[in-house]
C-alpha positions as a Markdown table, in Angstrom:
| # | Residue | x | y | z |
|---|---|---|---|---|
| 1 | Unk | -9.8 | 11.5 | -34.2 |
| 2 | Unk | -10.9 | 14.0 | -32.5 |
| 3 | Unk | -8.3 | 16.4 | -29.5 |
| 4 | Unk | -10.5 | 15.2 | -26.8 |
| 5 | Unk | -10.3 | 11.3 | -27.7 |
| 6 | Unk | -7.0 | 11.5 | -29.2 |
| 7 | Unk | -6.3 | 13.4 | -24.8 |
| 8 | Unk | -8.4 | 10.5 | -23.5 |
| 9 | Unk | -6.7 | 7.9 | -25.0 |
| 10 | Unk | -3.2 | 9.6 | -23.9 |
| 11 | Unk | -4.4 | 9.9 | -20.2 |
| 12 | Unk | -5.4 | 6.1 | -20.4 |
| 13 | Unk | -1.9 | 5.0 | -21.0 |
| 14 | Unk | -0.3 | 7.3 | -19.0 |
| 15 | Unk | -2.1 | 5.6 | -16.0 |
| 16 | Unk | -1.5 | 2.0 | -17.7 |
| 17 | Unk | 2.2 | 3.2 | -17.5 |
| 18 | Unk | 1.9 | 4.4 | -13.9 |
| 19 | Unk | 0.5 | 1.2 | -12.7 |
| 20 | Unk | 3.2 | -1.2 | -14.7 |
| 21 | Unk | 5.9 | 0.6 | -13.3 |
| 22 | Unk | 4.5 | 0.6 | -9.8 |
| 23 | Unk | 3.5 | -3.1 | -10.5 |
| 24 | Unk | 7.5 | -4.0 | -11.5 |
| 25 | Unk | 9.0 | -2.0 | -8.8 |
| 26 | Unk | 6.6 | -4.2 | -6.2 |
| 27 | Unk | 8.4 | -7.5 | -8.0 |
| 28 | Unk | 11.8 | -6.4 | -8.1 |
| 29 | Unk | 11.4 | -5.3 | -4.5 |
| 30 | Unk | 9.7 | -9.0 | -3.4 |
| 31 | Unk | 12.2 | -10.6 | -5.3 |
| 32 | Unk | 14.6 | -8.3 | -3.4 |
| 33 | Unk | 13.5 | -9.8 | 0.0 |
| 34 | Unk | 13.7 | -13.6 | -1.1 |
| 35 | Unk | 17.1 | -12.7 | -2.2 |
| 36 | Unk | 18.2 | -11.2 | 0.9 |
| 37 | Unk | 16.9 | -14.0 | 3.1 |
| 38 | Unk | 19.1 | -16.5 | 1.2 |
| 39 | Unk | 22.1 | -14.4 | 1.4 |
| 40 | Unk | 21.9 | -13.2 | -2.0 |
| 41 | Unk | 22.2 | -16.7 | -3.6 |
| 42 | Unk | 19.5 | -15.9 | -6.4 |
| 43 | Unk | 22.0 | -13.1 | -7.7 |
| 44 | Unk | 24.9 | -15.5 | -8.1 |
| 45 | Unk | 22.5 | -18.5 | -9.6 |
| 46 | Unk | 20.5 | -16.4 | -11.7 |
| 47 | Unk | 22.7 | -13.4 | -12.6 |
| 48 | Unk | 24.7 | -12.7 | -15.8 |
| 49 | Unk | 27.7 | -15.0 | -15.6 |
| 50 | Unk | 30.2 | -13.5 | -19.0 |
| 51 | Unk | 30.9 | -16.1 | -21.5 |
| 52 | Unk | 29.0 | -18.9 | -19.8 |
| 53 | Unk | 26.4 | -20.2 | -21.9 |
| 54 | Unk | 24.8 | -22.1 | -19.3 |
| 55 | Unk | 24.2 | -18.3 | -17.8 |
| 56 | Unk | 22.5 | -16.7 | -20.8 |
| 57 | Unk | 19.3 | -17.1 | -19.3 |
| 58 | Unk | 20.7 | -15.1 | -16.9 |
| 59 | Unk | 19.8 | -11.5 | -19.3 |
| 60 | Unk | 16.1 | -12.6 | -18.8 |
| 61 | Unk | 16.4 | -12.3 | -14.3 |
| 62 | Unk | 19.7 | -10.4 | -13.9 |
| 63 | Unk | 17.3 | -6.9 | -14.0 |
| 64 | Unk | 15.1 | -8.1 | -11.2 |
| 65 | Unk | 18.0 | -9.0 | -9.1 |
| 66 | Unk | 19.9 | -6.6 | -6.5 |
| 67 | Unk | 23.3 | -7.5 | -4.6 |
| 68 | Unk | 22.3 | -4.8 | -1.3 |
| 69 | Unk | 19.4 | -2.8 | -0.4 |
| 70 | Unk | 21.8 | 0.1 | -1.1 |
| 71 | Unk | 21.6 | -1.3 | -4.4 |
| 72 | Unk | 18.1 | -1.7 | -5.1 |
| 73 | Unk | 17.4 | 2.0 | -3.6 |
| 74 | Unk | 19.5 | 3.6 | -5.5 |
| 75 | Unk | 17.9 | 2.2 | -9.0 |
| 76 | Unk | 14.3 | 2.3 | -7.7 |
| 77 | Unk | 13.5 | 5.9 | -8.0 |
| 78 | Unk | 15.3 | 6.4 | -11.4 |
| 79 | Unk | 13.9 | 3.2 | -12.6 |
| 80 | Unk | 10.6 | 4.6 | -12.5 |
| 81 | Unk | 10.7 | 7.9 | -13.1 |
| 82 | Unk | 12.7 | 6.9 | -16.6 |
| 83 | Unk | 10.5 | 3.7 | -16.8 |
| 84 | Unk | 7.3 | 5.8 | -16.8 |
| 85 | Unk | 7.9 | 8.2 | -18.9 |
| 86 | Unk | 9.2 | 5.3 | -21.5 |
| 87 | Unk | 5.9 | 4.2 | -21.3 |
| 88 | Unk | 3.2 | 7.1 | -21.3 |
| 89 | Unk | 2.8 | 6.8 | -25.2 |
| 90 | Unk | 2.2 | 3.3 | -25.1 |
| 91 | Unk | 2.5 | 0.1 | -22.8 |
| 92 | Unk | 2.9 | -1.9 | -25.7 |
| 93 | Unk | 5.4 | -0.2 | -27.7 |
| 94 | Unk | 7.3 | 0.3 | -23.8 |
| 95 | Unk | 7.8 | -4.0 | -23.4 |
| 96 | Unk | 9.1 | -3.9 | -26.7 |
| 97 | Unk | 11.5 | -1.5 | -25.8 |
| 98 | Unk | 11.9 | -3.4 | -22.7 |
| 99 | Unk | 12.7 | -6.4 | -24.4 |
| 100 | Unk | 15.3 | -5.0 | -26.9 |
| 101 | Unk | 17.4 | -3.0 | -23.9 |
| 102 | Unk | 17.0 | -5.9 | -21.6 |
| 103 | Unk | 18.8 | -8.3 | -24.4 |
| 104 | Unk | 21.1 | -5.7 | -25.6 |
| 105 | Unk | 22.2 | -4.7 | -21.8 |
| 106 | Unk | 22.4 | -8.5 | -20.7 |
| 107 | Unk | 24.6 | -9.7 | -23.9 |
| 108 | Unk | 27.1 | -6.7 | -24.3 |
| 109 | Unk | 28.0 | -7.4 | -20.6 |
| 110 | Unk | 27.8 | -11.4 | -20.7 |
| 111 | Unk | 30.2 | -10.4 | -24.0 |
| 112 | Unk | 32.7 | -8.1 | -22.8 |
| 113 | Unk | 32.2 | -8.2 | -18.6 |
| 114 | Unk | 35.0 | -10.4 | -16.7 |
| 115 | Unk | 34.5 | -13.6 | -17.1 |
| 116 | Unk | 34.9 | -13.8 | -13.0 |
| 117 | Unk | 32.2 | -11.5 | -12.1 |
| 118 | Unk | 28.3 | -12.5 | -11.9 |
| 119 | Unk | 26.1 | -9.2 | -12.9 |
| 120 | Unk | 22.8 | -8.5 | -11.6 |
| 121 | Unk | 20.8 | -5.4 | -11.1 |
| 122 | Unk | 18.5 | -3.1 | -13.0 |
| 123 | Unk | 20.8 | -0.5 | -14.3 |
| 124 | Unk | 20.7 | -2.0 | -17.4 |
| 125 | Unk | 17.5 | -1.2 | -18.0 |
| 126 | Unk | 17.7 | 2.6 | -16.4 |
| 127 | Unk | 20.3 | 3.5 | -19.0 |
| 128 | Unk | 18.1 | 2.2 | -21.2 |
| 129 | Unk | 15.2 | 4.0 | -20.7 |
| 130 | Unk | 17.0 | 6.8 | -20.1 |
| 131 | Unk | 18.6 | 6.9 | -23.4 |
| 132 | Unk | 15.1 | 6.0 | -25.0 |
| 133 | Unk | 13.8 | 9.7 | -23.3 |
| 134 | Unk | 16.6 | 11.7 | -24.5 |
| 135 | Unk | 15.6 | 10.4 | -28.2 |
| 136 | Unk | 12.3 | 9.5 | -28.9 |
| 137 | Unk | 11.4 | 12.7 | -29.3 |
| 138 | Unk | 13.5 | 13.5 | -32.3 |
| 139 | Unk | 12.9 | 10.3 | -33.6 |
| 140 | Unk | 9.0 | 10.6 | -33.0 |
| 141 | Unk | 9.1 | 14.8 | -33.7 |
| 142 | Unk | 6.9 | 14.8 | -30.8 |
| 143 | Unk | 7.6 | 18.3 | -29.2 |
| 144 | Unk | 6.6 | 17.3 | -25.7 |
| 145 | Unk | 8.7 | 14.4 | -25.9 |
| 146 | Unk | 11.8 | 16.7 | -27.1 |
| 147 | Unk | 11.4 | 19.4 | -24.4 |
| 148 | Unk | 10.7 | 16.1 | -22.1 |
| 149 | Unk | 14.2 | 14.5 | -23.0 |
| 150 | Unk | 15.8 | 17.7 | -22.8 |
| 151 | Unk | 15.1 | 18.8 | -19.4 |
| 152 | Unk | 15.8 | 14.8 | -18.5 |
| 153 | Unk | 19.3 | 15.1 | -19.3 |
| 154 | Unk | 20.0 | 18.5 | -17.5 |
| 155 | Unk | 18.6 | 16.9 | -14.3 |
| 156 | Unk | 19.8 | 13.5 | -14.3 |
| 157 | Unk | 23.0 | 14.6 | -16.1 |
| 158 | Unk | 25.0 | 13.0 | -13.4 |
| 159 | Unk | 24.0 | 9.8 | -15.1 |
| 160 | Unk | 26.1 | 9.9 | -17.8 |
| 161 | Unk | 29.2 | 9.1 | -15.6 |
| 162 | Unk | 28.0 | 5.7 | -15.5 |
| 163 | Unk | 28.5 | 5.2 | -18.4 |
| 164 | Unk | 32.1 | 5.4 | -17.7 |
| 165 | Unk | 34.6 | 2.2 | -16.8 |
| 166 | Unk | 34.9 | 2.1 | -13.0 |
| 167 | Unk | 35.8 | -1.1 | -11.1 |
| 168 | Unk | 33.5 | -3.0 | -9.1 |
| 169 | Unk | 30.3 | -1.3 | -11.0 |
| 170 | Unk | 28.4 | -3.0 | -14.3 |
| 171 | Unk | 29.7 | -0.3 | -16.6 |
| 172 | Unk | 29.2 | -3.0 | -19.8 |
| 173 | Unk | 25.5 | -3.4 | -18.8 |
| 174 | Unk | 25.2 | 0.7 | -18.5 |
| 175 | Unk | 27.0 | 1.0 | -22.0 |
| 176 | Unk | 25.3 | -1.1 | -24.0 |
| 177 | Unk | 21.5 | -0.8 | -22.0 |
| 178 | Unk | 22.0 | 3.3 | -22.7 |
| 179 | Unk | 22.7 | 2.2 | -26.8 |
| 180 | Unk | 19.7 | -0.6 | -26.8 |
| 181 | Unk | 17.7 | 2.4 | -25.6 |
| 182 | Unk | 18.5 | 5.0 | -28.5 |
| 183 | Unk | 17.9 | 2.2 | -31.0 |
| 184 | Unk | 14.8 | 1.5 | -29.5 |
| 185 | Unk | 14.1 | 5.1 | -29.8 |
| 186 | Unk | 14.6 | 4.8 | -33.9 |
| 187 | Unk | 13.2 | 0.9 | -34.2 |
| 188 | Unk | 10.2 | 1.8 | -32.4 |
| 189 | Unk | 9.4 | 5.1 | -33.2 |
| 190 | Unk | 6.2 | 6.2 | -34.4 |
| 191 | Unk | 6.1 | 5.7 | -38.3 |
| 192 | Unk | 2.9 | 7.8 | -38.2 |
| 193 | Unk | 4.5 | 10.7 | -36.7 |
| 194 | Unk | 4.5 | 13.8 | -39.0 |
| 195 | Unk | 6.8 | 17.3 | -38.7 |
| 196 | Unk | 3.8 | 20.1 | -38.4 |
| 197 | Unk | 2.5 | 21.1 | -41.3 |
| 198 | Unk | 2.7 | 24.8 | -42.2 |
| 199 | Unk | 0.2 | 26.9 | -44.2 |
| 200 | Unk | 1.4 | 29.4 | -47.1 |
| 201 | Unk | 3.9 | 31.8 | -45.1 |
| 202 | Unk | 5.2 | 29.8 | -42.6 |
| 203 | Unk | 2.7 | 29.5 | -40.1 |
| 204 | Unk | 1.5 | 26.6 | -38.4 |
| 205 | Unk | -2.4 | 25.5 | -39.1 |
| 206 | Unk | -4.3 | 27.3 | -36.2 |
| 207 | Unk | -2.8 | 30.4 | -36.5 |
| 208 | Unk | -1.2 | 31.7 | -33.4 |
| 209 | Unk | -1.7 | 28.3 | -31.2 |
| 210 | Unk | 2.0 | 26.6 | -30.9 |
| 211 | Unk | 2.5 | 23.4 | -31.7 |
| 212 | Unk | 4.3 | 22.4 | -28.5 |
| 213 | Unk | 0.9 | 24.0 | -26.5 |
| 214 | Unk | -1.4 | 22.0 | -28.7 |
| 215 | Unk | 0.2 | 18.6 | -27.8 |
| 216 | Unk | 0.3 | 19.8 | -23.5 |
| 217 | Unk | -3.5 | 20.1 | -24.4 |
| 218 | Unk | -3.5 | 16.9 | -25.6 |
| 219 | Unk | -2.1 | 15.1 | -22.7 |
| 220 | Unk | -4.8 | 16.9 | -20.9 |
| 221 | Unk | -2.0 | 19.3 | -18.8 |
């Protein structure tokens, strides 16, 4: 294939994966003001309710449920930024890895939560995507997406304190959303993915032309 359809193709789901995320954010947030106008009865109906099994459902609607507008602000603008770039290789590889944080965040909380507390909120999935950034790269041995993860966790590396126990905040659904996102990261990784090849003396084919410039062309930056 050649650089400038392989740079189309790229572009294309970039922009699927701008719209997805700007098309969930728009859901979460009209769910967010049928939940406010019943006093936030759809988050303790439809949130995670530990050790219930009436409740598992509950993993499926817990992350597009909020308990304050406080709440839903402060996950929004992380929520996207993580979600899209989750998804710029590939809408369809990203709702797998939806799926599998989604299940893995809503069960290790309905597993190890209080059994008093009803959990609800998209964290879960954050943490998630934010531990599928850091890796996919290494796992993928894209460069872009190595640098990418890298600067991630410098500038959001305030994140990794929730991770940490703390009472009255859905640590479990952090925990366990951050570790469904690395294995997504190696489940879904791309099996075609190959380290660059180098020619007789160590360099890389092209001569002087990195290989962390060549995929930036690629994307069409």
């Amino acid at each position: 294939m050649s650089d400038g359809r392989t740079a189309e193709i790229m572009i294309a789901e970039a922009r699927k994966a701008f719209w997805v995320m700007v098309g969930f954010l728009a859901l979460i947030w009209a769910v967010q003001v049928a939940n406010w106008v019943s006093g936030y009865s759809l988050s303790y109906s439809f949130g995670i309710r530990p050790w219930d099994v009436e409740r598992l459902p509950g993993i499926v609607s817990a992350p597009l449920l909020h308990w304050s507008w406080a709440h839903i602000e402060g996950n929004s603008g992380p929520l996207f930024i993580f979600g899209f770039l989750a998804a710029y290789r590939g809408v369809r590889r990203f709702l797998g890895v939806t799926g599998l944080i989604a299940v893995a965040s809503g069960l290790g909380s309905w597993f190890t939560a209080d059994a008093a507390t009803v959990g609800a909120g998209a964290s879960g999935l954050v943490f998630g995507y934010f531990g599928y950034v850091l890796v996919r790269g290494a796992f993928d041995r894209h460069l872009i997406d190595i640098v990418i993860g890298l600067v991630m966790g410098l500038c959001f590396a305030y994140q990794f304190a929730g991770l940490l126990p703390a009472e009255g905040i859905g640590w479990q659904a952090h925990v366990f959303g951050f570790v469904g996102g690395i294995l997504g990261g190696y489940l879904f990784r791309d099996r075609g993915a190959r380290s660059v090849e180098k020619e007789p003396g160590g360099t890389p084919p092209g001569g002087s032309r990195p290989a962390l410039l060549k995929e930036i062309e690629d994307l069409g930056l």
